[in-house]
DSSP file (Angstrom, degrees, kcal/mol; ACC not computed):
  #  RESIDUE AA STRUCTURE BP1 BP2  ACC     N-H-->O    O-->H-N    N-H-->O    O-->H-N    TCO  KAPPA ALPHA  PHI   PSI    X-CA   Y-CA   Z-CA
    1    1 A X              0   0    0      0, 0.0     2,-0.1     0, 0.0     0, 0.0   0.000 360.0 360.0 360.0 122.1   -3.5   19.1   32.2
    2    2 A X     >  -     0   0    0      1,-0.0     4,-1.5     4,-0.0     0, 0.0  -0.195 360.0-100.7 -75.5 159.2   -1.7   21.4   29.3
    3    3 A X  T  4 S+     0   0    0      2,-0.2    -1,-0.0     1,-0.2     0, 0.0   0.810 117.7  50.3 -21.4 -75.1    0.7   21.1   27.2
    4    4 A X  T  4 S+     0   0    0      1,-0.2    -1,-0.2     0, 0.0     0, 0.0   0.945 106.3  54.1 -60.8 -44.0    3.4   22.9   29.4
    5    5 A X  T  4 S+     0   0    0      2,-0.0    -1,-0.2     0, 0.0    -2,-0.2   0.803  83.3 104.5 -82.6  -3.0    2.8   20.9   32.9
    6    6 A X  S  < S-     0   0    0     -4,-1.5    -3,-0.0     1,-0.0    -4,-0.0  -0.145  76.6-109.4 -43.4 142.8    3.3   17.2   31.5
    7    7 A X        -     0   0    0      1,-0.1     2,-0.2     3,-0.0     3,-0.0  -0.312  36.0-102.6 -65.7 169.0    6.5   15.4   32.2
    8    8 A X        -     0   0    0      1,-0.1     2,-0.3     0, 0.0    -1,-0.1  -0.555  33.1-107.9 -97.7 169.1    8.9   14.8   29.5
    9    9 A X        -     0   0    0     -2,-0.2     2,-0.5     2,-0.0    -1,-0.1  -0.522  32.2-149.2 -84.6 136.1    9.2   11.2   27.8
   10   10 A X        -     0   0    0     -2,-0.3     2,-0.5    -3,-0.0    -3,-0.0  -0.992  19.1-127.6-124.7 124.1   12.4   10.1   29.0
   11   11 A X        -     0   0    0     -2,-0.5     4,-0.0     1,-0.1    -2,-0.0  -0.733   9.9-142.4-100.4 126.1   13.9    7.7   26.2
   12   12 A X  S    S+     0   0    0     -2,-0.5     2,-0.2     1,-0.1    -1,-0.1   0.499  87.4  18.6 -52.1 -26.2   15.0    4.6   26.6
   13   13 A X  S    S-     0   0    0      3,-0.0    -1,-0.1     0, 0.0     3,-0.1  -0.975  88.8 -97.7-155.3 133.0   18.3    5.0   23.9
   14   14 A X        -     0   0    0     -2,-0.2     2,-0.0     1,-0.1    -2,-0.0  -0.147  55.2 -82.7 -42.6 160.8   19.9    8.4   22.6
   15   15 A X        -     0   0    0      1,-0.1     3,-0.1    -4,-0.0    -1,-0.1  -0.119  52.0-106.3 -54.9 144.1   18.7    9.7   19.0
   16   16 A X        -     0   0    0      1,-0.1     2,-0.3    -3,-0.1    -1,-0.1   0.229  49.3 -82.9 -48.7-164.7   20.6    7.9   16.0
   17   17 A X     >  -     0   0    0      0, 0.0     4,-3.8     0, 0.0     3,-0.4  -0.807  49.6-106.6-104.7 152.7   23.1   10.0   14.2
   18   18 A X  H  > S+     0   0    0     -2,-0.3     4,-1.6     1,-0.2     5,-0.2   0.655 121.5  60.0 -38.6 -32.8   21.4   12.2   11.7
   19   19 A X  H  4 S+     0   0    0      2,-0.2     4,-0.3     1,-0.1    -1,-0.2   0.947 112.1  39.8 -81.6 -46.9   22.5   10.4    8.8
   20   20 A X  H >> S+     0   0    0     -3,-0.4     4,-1.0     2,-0.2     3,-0.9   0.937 111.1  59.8 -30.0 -75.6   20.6    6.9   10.3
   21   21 A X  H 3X S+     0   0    0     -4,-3.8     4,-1.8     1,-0.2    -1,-0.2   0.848 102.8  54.5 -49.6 -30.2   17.4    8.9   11.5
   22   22 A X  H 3X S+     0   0    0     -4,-1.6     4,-3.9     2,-0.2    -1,-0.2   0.663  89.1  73.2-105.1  17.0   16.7   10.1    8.0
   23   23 A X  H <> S+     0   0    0     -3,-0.9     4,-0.8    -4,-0.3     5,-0.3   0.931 100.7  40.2 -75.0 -95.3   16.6    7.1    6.4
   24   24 A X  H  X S+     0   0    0     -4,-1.0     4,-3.1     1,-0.2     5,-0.2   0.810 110.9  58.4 -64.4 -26.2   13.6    6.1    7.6
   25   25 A X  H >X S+     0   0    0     -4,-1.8     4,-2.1     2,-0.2     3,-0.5   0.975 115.1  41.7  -1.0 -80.6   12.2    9.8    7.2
   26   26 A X  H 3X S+     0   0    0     -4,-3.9     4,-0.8     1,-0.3    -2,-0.2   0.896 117.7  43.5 -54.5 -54.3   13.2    9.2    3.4
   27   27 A X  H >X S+     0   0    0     -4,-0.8     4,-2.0     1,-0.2     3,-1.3   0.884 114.1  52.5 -54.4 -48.1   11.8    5.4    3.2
   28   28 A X  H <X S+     0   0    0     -4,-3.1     4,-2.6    -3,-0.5    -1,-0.2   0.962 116.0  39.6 -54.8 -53.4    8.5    6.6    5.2
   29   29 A X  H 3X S+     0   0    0     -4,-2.1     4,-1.0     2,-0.2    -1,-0.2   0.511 115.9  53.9 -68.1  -7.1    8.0    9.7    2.4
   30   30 A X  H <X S+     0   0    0     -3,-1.3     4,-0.8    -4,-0.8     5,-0.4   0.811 111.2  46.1-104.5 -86.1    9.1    7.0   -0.3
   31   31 A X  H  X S+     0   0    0     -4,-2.0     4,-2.0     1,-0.2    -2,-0.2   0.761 111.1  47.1  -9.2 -53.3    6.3    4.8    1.1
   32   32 A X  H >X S+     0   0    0     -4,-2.6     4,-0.8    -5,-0.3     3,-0.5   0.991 109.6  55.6 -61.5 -64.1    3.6    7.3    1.2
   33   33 A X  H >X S+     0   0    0     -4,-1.0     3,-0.8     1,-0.2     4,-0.8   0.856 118.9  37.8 -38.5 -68.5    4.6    8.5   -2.6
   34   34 A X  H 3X S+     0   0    0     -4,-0.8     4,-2.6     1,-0.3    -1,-0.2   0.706  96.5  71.6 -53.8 -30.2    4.1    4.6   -3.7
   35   35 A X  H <X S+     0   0    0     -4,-2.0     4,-4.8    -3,-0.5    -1,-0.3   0.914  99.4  42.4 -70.0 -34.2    1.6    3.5   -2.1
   36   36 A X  H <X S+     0   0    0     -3,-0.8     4,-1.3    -4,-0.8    -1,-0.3   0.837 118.6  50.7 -74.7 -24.0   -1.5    5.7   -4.1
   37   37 A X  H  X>S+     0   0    0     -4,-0.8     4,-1.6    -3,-0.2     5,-0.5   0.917 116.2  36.5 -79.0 -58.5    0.3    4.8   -7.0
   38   38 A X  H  X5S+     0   0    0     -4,-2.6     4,-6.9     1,-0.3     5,-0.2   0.892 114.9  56.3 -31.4 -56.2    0.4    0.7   -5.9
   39   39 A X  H  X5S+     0   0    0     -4,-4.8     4,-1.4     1,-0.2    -1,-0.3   0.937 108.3  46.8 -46.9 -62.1   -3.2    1.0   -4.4
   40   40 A X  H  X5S+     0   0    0     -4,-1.3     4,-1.5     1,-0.2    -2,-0.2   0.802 121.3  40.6 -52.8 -46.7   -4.6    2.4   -8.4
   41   41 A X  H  X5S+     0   0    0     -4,-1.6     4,-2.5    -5,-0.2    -1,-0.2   0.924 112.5  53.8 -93.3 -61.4   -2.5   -0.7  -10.1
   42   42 A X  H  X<S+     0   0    0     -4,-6.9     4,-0.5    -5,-0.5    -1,-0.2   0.826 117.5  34.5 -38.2 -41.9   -3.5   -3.2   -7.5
   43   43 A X  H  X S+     0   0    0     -4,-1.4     4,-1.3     2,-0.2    -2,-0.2   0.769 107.8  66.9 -68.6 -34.0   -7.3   -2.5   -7.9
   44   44 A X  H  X S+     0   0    0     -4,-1.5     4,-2.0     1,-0.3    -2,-0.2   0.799 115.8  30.7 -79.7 -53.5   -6.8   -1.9  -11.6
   45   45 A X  H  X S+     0   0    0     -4,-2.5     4,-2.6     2,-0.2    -1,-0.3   0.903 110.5  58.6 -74.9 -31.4   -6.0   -5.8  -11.5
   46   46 A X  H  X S+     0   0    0     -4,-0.5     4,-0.7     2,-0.2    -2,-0.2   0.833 115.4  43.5 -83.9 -43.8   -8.2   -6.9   -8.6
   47   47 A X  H  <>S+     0   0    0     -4,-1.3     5,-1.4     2,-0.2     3,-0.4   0.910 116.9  48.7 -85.4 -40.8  -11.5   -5.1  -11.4
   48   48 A X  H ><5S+     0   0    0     -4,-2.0     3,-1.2     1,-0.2    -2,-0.2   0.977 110.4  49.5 -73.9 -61.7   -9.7   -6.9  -14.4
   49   49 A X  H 3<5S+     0   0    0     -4,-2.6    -1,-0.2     1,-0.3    -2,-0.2   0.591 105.7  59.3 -30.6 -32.0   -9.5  -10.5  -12.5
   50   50 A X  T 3<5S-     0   0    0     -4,-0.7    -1,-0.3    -3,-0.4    -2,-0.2   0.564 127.0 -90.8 -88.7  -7.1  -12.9  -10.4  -11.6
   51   51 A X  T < 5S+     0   0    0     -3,-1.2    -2,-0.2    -4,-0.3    -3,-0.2   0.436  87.6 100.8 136.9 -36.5  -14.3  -10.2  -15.1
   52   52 A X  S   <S-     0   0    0     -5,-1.4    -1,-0.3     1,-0.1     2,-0.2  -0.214  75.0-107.9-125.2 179.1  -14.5   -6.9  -15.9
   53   53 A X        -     0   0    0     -3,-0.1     2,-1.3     1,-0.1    -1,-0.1  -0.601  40.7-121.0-101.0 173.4  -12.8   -4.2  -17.6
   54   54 A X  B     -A   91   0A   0     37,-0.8    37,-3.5    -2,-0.2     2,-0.2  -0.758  46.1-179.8-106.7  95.4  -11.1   -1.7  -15.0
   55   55 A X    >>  -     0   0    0     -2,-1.3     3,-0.8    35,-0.2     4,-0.7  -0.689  39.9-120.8 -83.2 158.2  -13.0    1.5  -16.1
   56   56 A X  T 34 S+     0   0    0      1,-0.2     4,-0.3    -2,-0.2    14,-0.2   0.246 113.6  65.7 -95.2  39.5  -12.6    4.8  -14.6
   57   57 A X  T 3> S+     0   0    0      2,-0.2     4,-1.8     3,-0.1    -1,-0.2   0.783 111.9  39.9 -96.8 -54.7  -16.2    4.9  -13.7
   58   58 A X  H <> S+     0   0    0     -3,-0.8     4,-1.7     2,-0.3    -2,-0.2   0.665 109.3  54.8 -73.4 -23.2  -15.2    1.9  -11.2
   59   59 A X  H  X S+     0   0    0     -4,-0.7     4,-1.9     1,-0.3    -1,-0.2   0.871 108.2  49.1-117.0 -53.6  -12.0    2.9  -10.0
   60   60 A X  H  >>S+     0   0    0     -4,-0.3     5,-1.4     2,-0.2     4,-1.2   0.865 111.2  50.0 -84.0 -48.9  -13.3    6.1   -8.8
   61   61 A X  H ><5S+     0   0    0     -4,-1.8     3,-0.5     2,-0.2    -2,-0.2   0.971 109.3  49.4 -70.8 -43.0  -16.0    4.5   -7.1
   62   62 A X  H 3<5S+     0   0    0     -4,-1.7    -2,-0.2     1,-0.2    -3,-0.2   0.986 120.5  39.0 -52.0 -47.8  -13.8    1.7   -5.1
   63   63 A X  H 3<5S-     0   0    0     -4,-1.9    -1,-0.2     2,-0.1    -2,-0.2   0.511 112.6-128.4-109.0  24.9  -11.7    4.0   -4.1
   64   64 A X  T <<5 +     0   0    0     -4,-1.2     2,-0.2    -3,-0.5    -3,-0.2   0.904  61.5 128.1  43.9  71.0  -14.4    6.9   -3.4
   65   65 A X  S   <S-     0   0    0     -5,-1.4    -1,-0.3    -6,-0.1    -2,-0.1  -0.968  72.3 -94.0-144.7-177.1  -12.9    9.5   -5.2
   66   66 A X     >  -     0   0    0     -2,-0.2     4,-1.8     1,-0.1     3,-0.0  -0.324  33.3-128.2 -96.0 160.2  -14.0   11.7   -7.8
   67   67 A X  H  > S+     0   0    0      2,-0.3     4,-1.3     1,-0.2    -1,-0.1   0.479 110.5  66.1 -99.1   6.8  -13.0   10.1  -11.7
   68   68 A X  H  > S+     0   0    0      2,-0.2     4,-2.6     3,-0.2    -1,-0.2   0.918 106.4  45.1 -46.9 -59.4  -11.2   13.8  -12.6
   69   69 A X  H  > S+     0   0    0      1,-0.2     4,-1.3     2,-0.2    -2,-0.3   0.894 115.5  47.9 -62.0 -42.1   -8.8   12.4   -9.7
   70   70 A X  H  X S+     0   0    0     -4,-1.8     4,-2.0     2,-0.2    -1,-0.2   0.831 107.3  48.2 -30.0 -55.2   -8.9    9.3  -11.4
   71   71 A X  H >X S+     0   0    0     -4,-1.3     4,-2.6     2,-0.2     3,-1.1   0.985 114.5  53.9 -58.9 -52.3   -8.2   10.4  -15.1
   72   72 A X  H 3X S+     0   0    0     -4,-2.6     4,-1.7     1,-0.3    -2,-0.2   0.842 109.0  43.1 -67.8 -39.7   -5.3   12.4  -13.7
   73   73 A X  H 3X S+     0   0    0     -4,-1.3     4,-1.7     1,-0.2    -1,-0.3   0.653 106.9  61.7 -81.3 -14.4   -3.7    9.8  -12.0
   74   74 A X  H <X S+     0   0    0     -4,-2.0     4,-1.9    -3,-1.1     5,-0.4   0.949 102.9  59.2 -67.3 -52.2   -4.2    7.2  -15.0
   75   75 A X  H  X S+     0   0    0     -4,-2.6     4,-2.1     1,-0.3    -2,-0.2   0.864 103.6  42.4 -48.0 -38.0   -2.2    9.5  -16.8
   76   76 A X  H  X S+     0   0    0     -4,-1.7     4,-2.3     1,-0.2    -1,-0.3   0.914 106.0  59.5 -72.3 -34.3    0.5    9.3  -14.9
   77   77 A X  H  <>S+     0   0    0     -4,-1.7     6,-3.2     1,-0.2     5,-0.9   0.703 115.9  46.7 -69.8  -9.7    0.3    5.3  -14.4
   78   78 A X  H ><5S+     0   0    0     -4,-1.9     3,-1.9     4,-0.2    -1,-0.2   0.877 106.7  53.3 -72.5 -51.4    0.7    5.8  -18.6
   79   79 A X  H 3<5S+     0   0    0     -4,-2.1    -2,-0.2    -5,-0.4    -3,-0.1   0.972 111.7  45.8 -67.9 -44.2    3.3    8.1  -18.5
   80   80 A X  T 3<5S-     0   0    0     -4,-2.3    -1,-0.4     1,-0.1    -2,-0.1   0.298 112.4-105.5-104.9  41.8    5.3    5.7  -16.3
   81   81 A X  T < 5S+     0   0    0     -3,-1.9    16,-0.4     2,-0.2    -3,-0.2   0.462  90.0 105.9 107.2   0.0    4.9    2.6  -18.0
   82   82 A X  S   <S+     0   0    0     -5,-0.9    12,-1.7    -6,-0.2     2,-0.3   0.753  77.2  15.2-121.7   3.2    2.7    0.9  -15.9
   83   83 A X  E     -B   93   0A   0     -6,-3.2     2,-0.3    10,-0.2    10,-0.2  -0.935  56.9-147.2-137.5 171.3   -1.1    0.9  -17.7
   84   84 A X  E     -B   92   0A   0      8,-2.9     8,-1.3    -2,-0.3     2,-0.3  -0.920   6.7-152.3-135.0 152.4   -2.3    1.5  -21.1
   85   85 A X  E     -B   91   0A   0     -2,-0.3     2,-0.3     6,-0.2     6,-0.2  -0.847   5.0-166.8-122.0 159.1   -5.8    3.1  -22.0
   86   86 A X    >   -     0   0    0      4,-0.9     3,-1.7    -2,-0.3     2,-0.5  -0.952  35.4-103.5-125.1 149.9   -7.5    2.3  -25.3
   87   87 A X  T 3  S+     0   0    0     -2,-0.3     3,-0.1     1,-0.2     4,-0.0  -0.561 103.9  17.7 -92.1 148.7  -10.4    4.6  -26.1
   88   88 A X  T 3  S+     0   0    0     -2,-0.5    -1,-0.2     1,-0.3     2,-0.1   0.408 125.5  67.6  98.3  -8.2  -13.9    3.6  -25.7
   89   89 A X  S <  S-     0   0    0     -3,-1.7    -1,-0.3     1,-0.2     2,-0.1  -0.250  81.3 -76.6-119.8-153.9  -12.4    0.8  -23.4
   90   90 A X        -     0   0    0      1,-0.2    -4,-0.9    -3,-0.1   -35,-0.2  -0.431  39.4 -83.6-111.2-165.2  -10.6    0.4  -20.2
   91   91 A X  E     -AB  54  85A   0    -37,-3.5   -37,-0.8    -6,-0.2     2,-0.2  -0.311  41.4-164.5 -92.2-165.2   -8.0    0.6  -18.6
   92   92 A X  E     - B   0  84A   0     -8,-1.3    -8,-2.9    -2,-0.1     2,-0.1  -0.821  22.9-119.6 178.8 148.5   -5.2   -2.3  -18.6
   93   93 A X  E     - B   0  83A   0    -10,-0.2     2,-0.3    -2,-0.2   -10,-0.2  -0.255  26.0-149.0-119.7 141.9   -2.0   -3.4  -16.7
   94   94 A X    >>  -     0   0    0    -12,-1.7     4,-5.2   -13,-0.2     3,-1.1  -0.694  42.8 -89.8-111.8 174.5    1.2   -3.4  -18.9
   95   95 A X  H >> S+     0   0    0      1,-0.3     4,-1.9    -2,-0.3     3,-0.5   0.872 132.6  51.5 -58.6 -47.1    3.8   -6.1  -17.8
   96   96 A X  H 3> S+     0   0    0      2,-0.2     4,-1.2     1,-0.2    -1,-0.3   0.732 112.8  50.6 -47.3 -35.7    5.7   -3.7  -15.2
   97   97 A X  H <> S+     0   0    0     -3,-1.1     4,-1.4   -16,-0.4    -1,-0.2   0.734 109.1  54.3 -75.9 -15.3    1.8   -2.8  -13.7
   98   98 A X  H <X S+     0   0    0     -4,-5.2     4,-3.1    -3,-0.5    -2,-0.2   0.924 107.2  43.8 -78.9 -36.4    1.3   -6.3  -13.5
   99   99 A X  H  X S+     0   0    0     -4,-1.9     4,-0.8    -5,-0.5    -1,-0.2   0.844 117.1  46.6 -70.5 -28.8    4.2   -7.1  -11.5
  100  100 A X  H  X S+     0   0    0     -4,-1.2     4,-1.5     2,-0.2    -1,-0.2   0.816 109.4  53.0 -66.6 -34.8    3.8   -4.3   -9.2
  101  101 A X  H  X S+     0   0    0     -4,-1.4     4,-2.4     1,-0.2    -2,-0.2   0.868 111.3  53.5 -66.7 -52.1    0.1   -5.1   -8.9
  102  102 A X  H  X S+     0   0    0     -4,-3.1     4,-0.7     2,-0.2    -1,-0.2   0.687 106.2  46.5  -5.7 -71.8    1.5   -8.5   -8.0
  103  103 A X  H  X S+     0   0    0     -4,-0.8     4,-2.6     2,-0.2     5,-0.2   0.644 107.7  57.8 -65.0 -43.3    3.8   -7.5   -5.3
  104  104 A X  H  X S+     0   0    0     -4,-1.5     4,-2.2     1,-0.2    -2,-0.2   0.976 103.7  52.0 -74.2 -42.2    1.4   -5.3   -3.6
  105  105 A X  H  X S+     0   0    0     -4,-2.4     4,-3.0     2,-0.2    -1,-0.2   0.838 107.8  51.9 -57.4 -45.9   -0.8   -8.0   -3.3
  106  106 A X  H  X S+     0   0    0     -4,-0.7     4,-1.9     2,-0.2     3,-0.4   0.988 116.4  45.1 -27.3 -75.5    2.0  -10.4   -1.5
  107  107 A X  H  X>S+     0   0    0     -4,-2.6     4,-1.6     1,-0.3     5,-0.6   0.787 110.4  49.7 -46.5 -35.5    2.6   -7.9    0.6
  108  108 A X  H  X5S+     0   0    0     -4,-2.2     4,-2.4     1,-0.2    -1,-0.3   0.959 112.1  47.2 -63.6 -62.0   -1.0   -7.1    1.3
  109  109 A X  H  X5S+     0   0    0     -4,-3.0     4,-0.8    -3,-0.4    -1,-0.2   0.747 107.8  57.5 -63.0 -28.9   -2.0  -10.6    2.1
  110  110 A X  H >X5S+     0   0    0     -4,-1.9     3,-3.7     2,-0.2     4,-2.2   0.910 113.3  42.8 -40.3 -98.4    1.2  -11.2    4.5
  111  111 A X  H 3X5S+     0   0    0     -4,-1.6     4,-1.4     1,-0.3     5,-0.3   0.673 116.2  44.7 -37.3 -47.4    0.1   -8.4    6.5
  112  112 A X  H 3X<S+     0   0    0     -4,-2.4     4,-0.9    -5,-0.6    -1,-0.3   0.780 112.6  51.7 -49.7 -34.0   -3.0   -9.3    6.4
  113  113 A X  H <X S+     0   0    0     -3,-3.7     4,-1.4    -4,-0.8    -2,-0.2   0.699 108.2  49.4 -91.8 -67.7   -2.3  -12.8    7.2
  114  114 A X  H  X S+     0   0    0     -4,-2.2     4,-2.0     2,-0.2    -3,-0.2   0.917 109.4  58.7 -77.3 -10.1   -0.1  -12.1   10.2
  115  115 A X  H  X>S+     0   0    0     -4,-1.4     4,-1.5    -5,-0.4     5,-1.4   0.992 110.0  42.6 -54.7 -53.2   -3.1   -9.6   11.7
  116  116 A X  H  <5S+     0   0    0     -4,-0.9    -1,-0.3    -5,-0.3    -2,-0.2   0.619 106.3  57.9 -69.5 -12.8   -5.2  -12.0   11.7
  117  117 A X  H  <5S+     0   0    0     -4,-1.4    -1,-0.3     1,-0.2    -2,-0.2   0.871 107.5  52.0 -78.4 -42.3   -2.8  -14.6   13.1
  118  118 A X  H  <5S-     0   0    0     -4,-2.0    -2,-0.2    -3,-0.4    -1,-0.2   0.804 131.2 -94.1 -77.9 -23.6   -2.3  -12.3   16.2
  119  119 A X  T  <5S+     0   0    0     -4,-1.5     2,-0.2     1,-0.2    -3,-0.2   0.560  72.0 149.6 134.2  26.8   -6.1  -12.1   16.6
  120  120 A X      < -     0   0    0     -5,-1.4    -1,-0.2    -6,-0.1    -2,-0.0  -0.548  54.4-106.0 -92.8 139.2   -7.1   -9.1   14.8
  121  121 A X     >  -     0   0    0     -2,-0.2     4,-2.9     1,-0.1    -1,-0.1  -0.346  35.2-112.8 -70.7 153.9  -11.0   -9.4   13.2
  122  122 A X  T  4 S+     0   0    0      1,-0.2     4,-0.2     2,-0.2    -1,-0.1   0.891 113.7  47.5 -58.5 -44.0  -10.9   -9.9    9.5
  123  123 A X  T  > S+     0   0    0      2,-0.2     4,-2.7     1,-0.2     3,-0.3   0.850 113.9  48.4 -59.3 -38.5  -12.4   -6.7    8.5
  124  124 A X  H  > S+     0   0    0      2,-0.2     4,-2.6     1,-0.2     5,-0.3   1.000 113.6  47.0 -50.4 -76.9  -10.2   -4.8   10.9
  125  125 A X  H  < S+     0   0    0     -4,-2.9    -1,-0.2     1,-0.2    -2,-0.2   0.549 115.1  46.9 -60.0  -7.0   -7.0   -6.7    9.5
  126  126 A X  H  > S+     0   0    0     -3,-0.3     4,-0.9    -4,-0.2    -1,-0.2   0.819 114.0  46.2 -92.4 -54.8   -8.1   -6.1    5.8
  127  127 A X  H  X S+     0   0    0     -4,-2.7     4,-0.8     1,-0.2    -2,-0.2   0.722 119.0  42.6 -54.5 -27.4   -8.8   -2.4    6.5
  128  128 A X  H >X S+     0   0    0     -4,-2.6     4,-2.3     2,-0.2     3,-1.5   0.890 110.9  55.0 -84.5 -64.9   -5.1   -2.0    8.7
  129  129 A X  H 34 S+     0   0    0     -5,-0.3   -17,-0.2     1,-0.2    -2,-0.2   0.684  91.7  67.1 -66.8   7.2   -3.2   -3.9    6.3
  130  130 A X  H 3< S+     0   0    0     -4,-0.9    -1,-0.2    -3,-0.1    -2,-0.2   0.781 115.2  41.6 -84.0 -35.0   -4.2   -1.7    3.1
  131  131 A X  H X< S+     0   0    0     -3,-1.5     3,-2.0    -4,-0.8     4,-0.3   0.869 112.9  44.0 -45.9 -57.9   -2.2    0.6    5.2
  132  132 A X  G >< S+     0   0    0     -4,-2.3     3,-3.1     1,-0.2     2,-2.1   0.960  96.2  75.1 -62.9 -66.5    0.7   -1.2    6.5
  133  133 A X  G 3  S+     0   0    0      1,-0.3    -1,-0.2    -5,-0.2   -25,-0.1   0.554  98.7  52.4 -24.7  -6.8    1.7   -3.1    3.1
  134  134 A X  G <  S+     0   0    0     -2,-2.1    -1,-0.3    -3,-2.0    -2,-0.2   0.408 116.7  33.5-107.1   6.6    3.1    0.2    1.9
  135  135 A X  S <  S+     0   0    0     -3,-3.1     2,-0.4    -4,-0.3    -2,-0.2   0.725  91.0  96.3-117.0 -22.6    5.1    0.8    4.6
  136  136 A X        -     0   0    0     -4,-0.4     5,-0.1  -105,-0.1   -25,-0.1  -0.669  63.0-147.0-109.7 120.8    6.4   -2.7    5.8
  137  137 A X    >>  -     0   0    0     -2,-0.4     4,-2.5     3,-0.1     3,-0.5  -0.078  32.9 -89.2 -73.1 172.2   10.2   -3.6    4.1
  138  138 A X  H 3> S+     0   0    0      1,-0.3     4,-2.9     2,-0.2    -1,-0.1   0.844 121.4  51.4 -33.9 -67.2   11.2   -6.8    3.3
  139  139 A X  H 3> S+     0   0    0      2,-0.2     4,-1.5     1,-0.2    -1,-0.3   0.872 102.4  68.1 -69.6 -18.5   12.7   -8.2    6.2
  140  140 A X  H <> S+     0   0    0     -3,-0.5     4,-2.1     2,-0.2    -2,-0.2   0.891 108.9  33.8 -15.8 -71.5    9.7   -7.2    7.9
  141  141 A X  H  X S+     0   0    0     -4,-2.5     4,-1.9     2,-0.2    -1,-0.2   0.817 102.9  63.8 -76.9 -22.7    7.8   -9.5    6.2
  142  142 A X  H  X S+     0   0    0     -4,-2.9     4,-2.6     2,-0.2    -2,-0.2   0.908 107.8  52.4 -36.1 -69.8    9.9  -11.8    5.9
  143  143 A X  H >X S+     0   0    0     -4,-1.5     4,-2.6     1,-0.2     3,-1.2   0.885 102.8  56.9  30.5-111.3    9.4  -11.6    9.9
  144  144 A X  H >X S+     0   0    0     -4,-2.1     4,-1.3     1,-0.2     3,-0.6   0.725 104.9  52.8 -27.7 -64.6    6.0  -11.8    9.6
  145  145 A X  H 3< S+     0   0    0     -4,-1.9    -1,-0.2     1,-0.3    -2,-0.2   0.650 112.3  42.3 -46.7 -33.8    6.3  -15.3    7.7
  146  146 A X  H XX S+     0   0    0     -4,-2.6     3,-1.3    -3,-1.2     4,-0.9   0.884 106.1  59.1 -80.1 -35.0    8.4  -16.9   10.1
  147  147 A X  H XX S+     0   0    0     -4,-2.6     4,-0.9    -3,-0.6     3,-0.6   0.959 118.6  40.4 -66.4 -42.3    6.3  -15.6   13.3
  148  148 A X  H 3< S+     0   0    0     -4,-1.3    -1,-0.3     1,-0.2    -2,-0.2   0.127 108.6  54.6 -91.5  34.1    3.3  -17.6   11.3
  149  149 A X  H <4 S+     0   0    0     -3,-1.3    -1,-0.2    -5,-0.1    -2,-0.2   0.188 109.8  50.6-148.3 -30.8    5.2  -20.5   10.2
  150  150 A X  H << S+     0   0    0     -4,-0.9    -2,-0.2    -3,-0.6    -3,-0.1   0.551 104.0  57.0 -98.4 -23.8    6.1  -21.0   13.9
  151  151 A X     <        0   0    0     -4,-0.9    -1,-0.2    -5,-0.2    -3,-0.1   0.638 360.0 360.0 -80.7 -16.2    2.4  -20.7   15.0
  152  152 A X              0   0    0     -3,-0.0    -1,-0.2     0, 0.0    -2,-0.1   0.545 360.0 360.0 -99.9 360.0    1.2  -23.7   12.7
């Protein structure tokens, strides 16, 4: 069946007013922009925690890209405050990468947390919630906490 002979979607409630609708536009494109930076910071702590220094030998391999995309994007996590490099060493989280690194992790384990509450396999629910956690606001999770606070 094409394109042209489907029925239309008939919607349940008129469109917002423009001003409404692009607000979550802007917050989705705000989301997207954070999240690679959150994911680099998050890991960057997750390699340090374990023992190890966060080189960008590792970092490029965890997140299976190449360590040119790596170097580039450390710079910028320099430029805006939120790692430091030493040469010869690694990298390392300055107090503003730690707190972000921090935060992502909350979020990441809520989301994680309520997948798995609704009955989602663990691997599934880690691999979905490395998505969601950049997308899902406050009261959202907030949400979440209470929908699993209500299950126990």
């Amino acid at each position: 069946m094409g394109l042209a002979s489907r029925k239309p979607v008939l919607r349940d409630e008129p469109l917002p007013d423009a001003e409404v609708h692009s607000e979550g536009f802007r917050q989705t494109r705000e989301a997207r922009r954070s999240a690679l930076v959150e994911d680099y910071v998050e890991l960057i702590a997750d390699l340090i925690e374990d023992g190890n220094e966060a080189r960008q030998v590792d970092i490029a391999a965890r997140l299976g890209v190449a360590q040119p995309t790596v170097a580039k994007m450390l710079t910028r996590l320099c430029a805006d405050g939120l790692v430091s490099r030493k040469p010869y060493r690694g990298v390392f989280l300055t107090e503003a990468g730690r707190k972000m690194a921090e935060e992502s992790r909350v979020r990441h384990q809520t989301v994680e947390a309520f997948l798995r509450s609704l009955g989602v396999s663990a691997e599934t629910a880690r691999i979905d919630a490395e998505g969601i956690e950049h997308h899902v606001s406050g009261e959202t999770l907030e949400a979440f906490r209470r929908a699993m606070a209500h299950r126990t």
